[in-house]
C-alpha positions, 0 to 999 in steps of 0.5 A: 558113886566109884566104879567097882569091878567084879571079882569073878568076871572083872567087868566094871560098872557103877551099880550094886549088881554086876551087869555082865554076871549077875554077881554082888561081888564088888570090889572098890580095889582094882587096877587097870583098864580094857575096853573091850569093843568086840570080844569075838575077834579080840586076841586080848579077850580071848587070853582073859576068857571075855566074851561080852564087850564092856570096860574090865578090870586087869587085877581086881582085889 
């Protein structure tokens, strides 16, 4: 199974349902990647609104 990102909070996992906000709605067609380790004291989670640690998505279609 290929990893899909959520088009509403972009995180990016292998299942039906987003692990993070509970939405189905999935996309195959996405580009680059951030692993976020701590979203409190990322610079970069805070300029994409992330607040929980996970691999997200930059451009998700």
């Amino acid at each position: 199974m290929t990893d899909k990102a959520c088009k509403n909070c972009r995180f990016i996992s292998n299942g039906p349902v987003c692990p993070n906000c509970k939405s189905t709605n999935l996309s195959d067609d996405w580009s680059g990647l951030i692993v976020i380790m701590d979203a409190a004291s990322s610079e970069v989670a805070k300029r994409m609104g992330i607040t929980a640690p996970g691999r997200y998505a930059v451009r998700v279609r």
